[in-house]
Each structure stands twice: as structure tokens, then as C-alpha cells.
NUTOR-788724 format. One record per residue: residue number from 0; x, y, z of N, C-alpha, C in turn. Coordinates in steps of 0.001 Angstrom, whole numbers, plus 500000, padded with zeros to 6 digits. Layout:
<rs>
<r NUM <X Y Z> <X Y Z> <X Y Z>>,
...
</rs>
This chain:
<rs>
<r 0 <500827 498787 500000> <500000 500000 500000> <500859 501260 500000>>,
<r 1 <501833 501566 500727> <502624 502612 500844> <503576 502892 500008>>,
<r 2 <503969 501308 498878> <504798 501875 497841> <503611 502055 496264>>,
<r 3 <502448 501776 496436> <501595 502260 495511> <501642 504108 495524>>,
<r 4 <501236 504368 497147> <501229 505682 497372> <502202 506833 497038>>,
<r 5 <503555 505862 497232> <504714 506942 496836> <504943 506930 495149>>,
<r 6 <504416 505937 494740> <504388 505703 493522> <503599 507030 492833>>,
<r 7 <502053 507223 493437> <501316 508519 492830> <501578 510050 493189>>,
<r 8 <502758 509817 494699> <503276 510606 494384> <504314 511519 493481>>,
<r 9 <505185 510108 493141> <505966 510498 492374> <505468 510961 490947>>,
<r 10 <504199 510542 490287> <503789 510369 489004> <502733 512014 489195>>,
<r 11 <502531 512380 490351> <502111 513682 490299> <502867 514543 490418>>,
<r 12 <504360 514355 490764> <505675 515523 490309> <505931 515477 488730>>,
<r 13 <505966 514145 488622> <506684 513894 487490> <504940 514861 486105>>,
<r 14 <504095 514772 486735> <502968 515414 485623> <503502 517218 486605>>,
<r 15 <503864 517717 487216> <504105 519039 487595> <505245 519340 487067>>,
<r 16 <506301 518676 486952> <507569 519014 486292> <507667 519142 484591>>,
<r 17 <506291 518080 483971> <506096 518206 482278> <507543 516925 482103>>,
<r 18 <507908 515739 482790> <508930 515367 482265> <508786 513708 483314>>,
<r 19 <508403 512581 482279> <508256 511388 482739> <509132 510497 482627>>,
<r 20 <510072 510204 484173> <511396 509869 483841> <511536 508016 483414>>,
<r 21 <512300 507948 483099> <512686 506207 482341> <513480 506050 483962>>,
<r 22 <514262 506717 484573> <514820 506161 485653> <514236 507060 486646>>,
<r 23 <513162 506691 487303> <511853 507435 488390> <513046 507230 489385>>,
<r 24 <513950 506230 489852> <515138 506611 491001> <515771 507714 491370>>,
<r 25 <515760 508367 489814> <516754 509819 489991> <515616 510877 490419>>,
<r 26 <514459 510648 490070> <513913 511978 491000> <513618 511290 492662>>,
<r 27 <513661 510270 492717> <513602 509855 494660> <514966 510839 494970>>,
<r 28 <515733 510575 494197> <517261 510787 494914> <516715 512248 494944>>,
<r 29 <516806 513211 493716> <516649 514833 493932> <515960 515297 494746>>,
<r 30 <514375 514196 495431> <513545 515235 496518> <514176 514808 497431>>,
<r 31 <515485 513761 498223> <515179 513627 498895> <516652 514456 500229>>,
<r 32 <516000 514643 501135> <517494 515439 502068> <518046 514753 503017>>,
<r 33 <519580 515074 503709> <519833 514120 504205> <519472 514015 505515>>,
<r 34 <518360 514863 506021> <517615 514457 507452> <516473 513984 507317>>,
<r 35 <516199 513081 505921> <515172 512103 505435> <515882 510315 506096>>,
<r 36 <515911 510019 507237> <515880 508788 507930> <516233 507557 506791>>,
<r 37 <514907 507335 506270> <514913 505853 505256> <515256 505761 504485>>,
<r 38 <516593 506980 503764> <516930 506521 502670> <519034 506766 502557>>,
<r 39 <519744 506305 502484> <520922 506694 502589> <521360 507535 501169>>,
<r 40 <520103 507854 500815> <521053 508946 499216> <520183 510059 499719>>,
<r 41 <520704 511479 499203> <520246 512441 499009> <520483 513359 497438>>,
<r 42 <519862 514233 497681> <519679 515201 496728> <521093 516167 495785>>,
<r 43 <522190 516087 496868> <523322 516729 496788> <524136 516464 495477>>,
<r 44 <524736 515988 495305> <525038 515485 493572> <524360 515862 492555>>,
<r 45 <522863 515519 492336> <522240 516086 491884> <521951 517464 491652>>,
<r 46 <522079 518314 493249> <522172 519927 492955> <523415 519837 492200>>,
<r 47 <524618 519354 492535> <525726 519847 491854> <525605 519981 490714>>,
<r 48 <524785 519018 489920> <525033 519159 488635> <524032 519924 488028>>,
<r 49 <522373 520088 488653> <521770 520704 488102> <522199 522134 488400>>,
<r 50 <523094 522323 489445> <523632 524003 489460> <524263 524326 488081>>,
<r 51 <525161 524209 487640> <525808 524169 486362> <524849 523895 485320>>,
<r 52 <524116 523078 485493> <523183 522773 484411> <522384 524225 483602>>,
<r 53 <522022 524678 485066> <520894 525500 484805> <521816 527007 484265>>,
<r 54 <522871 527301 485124> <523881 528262 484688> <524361 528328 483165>>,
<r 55 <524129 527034 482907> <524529 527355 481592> <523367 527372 480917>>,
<r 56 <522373 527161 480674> <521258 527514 480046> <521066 529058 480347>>,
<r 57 <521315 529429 481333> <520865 531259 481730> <522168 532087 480880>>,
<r 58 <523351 531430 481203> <524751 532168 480162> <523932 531987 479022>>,
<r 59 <523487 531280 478175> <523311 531625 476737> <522237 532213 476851>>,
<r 60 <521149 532160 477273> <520076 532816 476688> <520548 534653 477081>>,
<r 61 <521103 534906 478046> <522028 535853 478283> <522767 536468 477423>>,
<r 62 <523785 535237 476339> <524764 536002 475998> <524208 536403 474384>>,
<r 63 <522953 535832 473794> <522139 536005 472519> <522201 537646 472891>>,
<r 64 <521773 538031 473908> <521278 540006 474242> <523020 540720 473548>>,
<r 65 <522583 541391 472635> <524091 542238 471794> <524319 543258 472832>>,
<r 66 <522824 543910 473912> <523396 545224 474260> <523762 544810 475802>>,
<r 67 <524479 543657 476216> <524214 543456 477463> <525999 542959 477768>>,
<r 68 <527265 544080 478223> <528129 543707 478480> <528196 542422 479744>>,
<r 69 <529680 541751 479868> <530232 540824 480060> <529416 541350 481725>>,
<r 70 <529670 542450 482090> <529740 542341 484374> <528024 542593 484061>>,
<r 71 <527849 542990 483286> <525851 543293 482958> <524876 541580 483363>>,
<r 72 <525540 540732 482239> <525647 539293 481880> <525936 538518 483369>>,
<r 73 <526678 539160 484018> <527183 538481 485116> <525958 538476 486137>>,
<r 74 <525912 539831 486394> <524942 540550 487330> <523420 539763 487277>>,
<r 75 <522778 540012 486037> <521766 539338 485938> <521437 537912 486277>>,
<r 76 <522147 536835 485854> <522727 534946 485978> <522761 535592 487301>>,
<r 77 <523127 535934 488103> <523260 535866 489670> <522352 535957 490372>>,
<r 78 <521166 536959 489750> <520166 537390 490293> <518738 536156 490271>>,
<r 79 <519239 535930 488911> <518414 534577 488160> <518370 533147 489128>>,
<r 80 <519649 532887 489682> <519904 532410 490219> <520132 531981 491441>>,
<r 81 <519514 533538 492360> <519878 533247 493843> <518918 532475 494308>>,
<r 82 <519019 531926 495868> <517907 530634 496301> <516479 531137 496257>>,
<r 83 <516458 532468 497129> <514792 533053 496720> <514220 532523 495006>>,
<r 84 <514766 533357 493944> <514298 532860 493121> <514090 531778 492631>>,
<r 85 <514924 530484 492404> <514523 529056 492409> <513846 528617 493386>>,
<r 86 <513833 529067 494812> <512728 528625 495663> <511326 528843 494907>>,
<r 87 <511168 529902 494645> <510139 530469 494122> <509561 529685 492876>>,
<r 88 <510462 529769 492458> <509944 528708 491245> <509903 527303 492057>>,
<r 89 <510047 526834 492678> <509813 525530 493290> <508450 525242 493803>>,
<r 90 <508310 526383 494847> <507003 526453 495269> <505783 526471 494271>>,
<r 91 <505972 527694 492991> <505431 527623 491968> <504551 526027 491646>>,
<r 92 <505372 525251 491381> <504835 523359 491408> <504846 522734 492761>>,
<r 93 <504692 523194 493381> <504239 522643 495100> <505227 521573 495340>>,
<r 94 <506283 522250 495177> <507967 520965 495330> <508137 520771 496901>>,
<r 95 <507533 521981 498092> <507462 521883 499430> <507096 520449 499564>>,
<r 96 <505176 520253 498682> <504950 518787 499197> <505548 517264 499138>>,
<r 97 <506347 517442 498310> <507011 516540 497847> <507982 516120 498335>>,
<r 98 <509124 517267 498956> <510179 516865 499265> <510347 516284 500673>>,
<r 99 <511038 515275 500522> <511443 514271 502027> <512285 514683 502900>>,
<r 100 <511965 515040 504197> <512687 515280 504692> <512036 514953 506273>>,
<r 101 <513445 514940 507441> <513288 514606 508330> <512470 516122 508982>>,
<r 102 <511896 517020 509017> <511168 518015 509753> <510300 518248 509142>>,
<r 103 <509272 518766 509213> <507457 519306 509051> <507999 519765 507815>>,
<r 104 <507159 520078 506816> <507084 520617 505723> <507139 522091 505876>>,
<r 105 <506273 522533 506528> <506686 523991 506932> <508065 524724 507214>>,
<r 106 <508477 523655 507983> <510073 523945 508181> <510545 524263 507236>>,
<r 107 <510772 523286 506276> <511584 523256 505291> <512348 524229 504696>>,
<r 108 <513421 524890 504919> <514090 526187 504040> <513816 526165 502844>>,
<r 109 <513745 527733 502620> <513977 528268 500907> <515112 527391 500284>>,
<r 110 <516196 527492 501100> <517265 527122 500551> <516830 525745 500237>>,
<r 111 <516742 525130 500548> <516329 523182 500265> <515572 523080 499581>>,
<r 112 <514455 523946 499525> <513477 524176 498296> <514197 524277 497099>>,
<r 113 <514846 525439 497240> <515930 525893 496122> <517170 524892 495850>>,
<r 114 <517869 524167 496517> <518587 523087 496178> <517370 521771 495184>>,
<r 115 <516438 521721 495881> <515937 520021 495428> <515561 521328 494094>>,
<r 116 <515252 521896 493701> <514315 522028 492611> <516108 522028 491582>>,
<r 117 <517044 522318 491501> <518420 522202 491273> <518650 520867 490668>>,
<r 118 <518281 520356 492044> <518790 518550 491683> <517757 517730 490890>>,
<r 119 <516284 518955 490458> <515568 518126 489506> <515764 518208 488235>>,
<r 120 <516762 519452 487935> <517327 519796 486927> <518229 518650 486557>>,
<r 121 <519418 518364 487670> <520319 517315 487246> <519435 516172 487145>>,
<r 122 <518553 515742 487899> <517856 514449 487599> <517238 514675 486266>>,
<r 123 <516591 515408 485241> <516052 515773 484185> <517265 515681 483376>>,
<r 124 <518383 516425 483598> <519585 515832 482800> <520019 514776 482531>>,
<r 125 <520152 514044 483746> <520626 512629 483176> <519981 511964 483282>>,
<r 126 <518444 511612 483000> <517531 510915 482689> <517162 511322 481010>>,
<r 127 <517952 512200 480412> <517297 512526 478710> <518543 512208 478194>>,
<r 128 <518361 511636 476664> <519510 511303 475768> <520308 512480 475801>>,
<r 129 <521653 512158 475538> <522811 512968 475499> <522360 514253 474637>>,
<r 130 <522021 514173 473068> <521870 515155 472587> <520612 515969 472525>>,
<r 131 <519794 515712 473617> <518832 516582 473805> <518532 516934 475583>>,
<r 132 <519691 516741 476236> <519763 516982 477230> <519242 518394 478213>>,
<r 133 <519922 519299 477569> <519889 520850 477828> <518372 521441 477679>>,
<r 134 <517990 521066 475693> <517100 521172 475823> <515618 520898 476615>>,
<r 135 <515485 519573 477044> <514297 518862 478253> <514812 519976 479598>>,
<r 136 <515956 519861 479908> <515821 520931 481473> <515412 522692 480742>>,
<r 137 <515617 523184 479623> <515504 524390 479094> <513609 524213 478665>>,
<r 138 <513404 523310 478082> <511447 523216 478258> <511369 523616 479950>>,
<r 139 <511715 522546 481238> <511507 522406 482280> <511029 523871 482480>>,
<r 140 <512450 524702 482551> <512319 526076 482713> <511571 526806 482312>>,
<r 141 <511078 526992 481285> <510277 527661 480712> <508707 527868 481191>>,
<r 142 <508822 526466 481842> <507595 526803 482815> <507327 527845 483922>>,
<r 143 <508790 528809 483650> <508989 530017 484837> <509400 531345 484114>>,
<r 144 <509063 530924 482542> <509325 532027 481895> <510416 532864 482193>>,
<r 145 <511669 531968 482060> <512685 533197 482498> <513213 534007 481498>>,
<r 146 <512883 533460 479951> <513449 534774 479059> <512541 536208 479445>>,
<r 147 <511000 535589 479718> <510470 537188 480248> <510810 537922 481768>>,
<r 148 <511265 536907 482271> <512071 537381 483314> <513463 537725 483841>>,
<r 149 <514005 537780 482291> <515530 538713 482014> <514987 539780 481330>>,
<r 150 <514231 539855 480406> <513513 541020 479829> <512821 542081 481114>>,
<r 151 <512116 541785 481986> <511998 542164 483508> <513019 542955 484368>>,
<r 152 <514334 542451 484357> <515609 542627 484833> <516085 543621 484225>>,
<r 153 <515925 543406 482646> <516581 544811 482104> <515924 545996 482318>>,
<r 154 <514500 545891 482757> <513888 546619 482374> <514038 547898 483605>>,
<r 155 <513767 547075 484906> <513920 547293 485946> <514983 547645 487082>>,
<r 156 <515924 547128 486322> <517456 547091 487259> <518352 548768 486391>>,
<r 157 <518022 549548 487094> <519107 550773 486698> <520536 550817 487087>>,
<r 158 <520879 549949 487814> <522394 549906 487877> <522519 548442 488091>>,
<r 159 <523012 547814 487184> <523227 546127 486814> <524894 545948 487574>>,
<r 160 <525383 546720 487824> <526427 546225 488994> <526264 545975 490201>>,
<r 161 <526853 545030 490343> <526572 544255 491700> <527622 545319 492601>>,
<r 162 <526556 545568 494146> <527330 546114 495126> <528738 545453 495460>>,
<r 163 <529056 544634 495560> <530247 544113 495689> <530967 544738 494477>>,
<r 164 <530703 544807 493335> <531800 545321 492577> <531928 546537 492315>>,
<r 165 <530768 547613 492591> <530848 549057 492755> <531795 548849 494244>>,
<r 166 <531836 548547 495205> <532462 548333 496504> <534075 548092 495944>>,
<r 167 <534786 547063 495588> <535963 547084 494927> <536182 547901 494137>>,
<r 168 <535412 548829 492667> <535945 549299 492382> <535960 551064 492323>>,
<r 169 <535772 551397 493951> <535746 552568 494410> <536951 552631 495310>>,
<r 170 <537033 551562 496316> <538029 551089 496634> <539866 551067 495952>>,
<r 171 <539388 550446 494502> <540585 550321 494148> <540724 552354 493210>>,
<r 172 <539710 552896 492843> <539809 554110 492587> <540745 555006 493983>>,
<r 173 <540400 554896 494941> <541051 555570 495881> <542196 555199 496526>>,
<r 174 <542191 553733 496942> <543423 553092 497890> <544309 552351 496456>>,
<r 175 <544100 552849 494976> <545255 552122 493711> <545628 550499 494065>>,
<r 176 <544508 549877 494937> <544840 548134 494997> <543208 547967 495134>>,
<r 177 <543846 546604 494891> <542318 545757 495047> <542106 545411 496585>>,
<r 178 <540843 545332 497156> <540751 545009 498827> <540755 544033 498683>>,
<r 179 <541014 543627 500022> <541300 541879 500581> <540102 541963 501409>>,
<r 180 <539366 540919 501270> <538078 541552 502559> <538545 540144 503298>>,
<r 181 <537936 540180 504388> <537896 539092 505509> <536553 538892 505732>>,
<r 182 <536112 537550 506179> <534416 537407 507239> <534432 536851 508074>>,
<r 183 <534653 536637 509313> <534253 535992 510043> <532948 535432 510951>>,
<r 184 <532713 534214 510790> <531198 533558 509952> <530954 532701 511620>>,
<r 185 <529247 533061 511637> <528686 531934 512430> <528016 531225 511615>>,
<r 186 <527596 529843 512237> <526351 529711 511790> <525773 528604 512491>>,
<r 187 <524342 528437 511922> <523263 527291 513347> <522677 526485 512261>>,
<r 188 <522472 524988 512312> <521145 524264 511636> <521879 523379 511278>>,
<r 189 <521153 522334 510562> <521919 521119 510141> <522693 521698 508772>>,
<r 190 <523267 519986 508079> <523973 520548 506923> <523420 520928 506101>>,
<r 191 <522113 520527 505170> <520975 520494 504584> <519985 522273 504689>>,
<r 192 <520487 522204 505630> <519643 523881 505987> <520416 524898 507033>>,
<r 193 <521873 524874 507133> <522311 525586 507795> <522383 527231 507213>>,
<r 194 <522369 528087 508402> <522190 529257 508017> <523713 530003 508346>>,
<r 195 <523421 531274 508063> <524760 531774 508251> <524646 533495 508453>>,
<r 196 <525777 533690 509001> <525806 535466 509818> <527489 535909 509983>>,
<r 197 <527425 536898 509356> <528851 537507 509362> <529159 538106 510426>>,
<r 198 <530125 538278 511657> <530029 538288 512802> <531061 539745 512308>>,
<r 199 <531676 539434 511467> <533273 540639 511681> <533396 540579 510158>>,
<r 200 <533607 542067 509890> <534310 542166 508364> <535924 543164 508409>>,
<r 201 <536461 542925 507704> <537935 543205 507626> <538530 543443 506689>>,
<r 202 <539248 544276 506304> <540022 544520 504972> <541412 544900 505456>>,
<r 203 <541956 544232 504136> <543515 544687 504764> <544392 546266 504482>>,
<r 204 <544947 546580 504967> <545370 547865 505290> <547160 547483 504041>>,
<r 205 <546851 547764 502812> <548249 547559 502430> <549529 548403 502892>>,
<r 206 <549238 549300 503606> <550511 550340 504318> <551112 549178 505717>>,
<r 207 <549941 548360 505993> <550734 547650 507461> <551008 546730 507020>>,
<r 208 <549943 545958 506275> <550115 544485 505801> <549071 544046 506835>>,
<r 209 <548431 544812 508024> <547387 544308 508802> <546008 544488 508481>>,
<r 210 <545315 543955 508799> <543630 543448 508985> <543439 544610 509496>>,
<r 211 <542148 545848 508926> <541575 546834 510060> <539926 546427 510381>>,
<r 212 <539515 546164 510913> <538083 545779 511651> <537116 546473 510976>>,
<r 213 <536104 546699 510436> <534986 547981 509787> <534206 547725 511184>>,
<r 214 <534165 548624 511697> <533346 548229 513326> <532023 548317 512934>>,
<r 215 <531149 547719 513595> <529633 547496 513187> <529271 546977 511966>>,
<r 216 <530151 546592 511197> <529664 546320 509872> <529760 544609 509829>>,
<r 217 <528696 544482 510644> <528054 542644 510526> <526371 542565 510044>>,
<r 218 <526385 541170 509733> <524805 541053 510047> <524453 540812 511369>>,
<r 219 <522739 541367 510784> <521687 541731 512418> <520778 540436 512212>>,
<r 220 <521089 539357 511369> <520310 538049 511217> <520894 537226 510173>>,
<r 221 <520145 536038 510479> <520563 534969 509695> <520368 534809 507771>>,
<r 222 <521164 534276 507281> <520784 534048 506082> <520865 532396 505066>>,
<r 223 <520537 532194 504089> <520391 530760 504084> <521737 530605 502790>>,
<r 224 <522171 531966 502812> <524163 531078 502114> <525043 532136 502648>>,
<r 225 <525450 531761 502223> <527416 533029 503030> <526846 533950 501557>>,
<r 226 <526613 534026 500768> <526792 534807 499414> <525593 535775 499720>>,
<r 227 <524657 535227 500257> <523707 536767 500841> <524043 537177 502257>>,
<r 228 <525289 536667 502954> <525316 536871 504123> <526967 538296 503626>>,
<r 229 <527682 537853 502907> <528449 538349 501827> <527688 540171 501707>>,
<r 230 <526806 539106 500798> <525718 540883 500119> <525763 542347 500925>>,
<r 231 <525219 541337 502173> <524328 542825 503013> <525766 542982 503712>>,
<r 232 <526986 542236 504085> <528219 543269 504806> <528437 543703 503687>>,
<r 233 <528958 543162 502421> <529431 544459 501737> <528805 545855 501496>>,
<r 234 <527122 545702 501365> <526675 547019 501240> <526625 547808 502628>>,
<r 235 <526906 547686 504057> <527189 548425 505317> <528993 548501 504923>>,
<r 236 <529363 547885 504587> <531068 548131 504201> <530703 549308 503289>>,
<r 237 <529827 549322 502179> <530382 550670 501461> <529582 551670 502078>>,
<r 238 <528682 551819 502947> <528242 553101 503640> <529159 553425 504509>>,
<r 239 <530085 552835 504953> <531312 553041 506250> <531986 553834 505520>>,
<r 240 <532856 552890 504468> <533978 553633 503915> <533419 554486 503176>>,
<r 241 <532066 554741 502635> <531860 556002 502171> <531826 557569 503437>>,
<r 242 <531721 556980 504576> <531969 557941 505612> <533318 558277 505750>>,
<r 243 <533959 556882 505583> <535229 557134 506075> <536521 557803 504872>>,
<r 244 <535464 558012 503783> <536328 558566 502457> <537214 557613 501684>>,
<r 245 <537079 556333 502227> <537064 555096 501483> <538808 555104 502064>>,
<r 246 <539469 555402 503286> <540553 555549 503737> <540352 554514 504979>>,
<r 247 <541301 553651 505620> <541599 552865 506152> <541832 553188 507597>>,
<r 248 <543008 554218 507793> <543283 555161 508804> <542656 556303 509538>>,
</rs>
């Protein structure tokens, strides 16, 4: 009775995803996490590859745009790509209900949302013949309309540089080097959903060769990767050194 049941579950992802796999194993493996008890595989491999997978489907449809330089190109794929948005699209096909895991469904992080929907990409990859690979995960997508949602991006985003790189290169305008930043990182939760908080940020002082502290410039909460935990110190890093005239001393 209970493997009939997981059976209609699986055959009601597999009709939400638009993609009916020949090896139904590889999507057990993509929903499942590793504080899911009964099964010794998880999802992880699978993100790996559907990360790349999907990156490269967003680089080209990206790099077709003539008026859209190389850090423009960059900026956008990043944005395309952070966990909110693939969460989002996850939830979109009710991937919450689906996915296995050892805590309440509610629990469940964005981020894990946003990983398994990743690893359904890699499971969609290597469940389709070699030369139509890209294409079956590029249909997948499309169910989230992301060419109209780079068209969106352009439309909307008036400065397509990422704070981190207006941050370096104001930096290297005034102090003639590139900064060294430092983070020093907490973080709480399992591996599957651990979060993270920048406790201390630091740049190095090329006149000493020492580390100077940006005082106050941490996070005031948790986040679900170092790369948005990253984000918000660098943008309190450039309101500092914009006080501080972007000088060290």
C-alpha cells in the first residue's frame, strides 16, 4: 500500500515538472534530504550538477542580448539564480509537498526548496539522451518564463552592477589596489539547511600588511548562504567607507 502511494506521488511531480522519467530513482534521489531517515542517498550530487546545468542555460540565453556587456551578463545569471528565486519557482509546482525530509514541511528552508528544485534539473539531465539533454531541462524552465524574466531585469534594474563590485571598484579608485576583505562567519542548523551570519568584516590595510576591523559592519540576522550573508556586509562596508572617504586610517 505505501509503495503504491509513493508511487502517485511520484507520478504527480513527474505530471508538475512536464517530464516522465525512464529512471523514476533519479527523482527519489533529487527530493530527497539528508535528514530524510529511510533513505541513505540524498539530493546533493544532483544539485551539483543541476547548478551548472541551469547556469549554463541562463549564460546563453544571456549572451544572445548584443546590448548586454560581460559584468551586465554576470549581474543578471546571479540574480536569476539566487535561492529566493529558484525557491520560488519551486514552490510555483508545490515541490514543498514533495520533498522528504526529516522536519514538518513547513520547516523546510527556501534554501532546500531551492537546492531540490536544482537537483531536479540534474535528475532531468541525466535521465534525457545525450543530445537533447539541455534542451528537456531548458522546456523544464520555461515553465517560469525566464526569458520574460531577464527582459523584467533589464527593464527594471538601473544599475546592473553588483554592490560588491561598485564596493571594489571605488576602493581600488582611491586606495590604487584591490581590497582583501575578511568574514568571520557563524552559523546554526543542520547541513541540509544551515544558516549563516557575518560576525566581523575586515580589509587589509596595504601600508601595514594588517587586517583593520569595519566596526559594526556585521549582520543583524541569519541568512540561508554566506553569498547573501556576503551581500548585506558588503553594502554596510560601502556606507562606512563612504563615511570614512574610502581611507583605512
Amino acid at each position: 500500500m505505501e509503495t503504491e502511494i509513493i508511487k502517485e506521488k511520484l507520478a504527480e511531480l513527474e505530471d508538475r515538472i512536464g517530464h516522465r522519467f525512464k529512471n523514476i530513482a533519479l527523482l527519489e534521489e533529487a527530493i530527497t534530504t539528508s535528514s530524510y531517515a529511510a533513505s541513505s542517498l540524498n539530493y546533493q550530487r544532483l544539485e551539483f550538477l543541476g547548478d551548472r546545468v541551469v547556469s549554463l542555460i541562463l549564460a546563453e540565453k544571456l549572451i544572445t542580448s548584443e546590448f548586454l556587456d560581460e559584468g551586465e551578463m554576470t549581474f543578471l545569471k546571479s540574480e536569476l539564480e539566487k535561492n529566493k528565486q529558484l525557491a520560488d519557482f519551486g514552490e510555483k509546482i508545490g515541490l514543498r509537498n514533495y520533498i522528504r525530509a526529516g522536519e514538518q514541511r513547513e520547516q523546510i528552508s527556501k534554501k532546500v526548496i531551492a537546492d531540490v528544485f536544482e537537483a531536479i534539473c540534474g535528475a532531468i539531465y541525466r535521465d534525457t539522451e545525450e543530445t537533447v539533454r539541455l534542451k528537456e531541462v531548458e522546456r523544464f524552465l520555461q515553465k517560469f518564463n525566464i526569458s520574460e524574466r531577464i527582459k523584467d531585469e533589464m527593464r527594471t534594474t538601473s544599475d546592473f552592477l553588483p554592490i560588491r563590485n561598485q564596493f571594489e571598484n571605488k576602493f581600488r579608485e582611491i586606495n590604487r589596489c584591490n581590497p582583501e576583505i575578511e568574514f568571520q562567519y557563524s552559523s546554526e542548523g543542520e547541513a541540509h539547511q544551515k544558516r549563516w551570519r557575518i560576525d566581523k568584516c575586515s580589509i587589509k590595510d596595504n601600508n601595514t600588511g594588517e587586517y583593520a576591523t569595519l566596526k559594526d559592519v556585521k549582520n543583524d540576522k541569519w541568512f540561508d548562504s554566506k553569498k547573501d550573508a556576503q551581500m548585506d556586509a558588503i553594502t554596510q562596508a560601502y556606507r562606512y567607507m563612504e563615511e570614512k572617504e574610502w581611507k583605512l586610517c
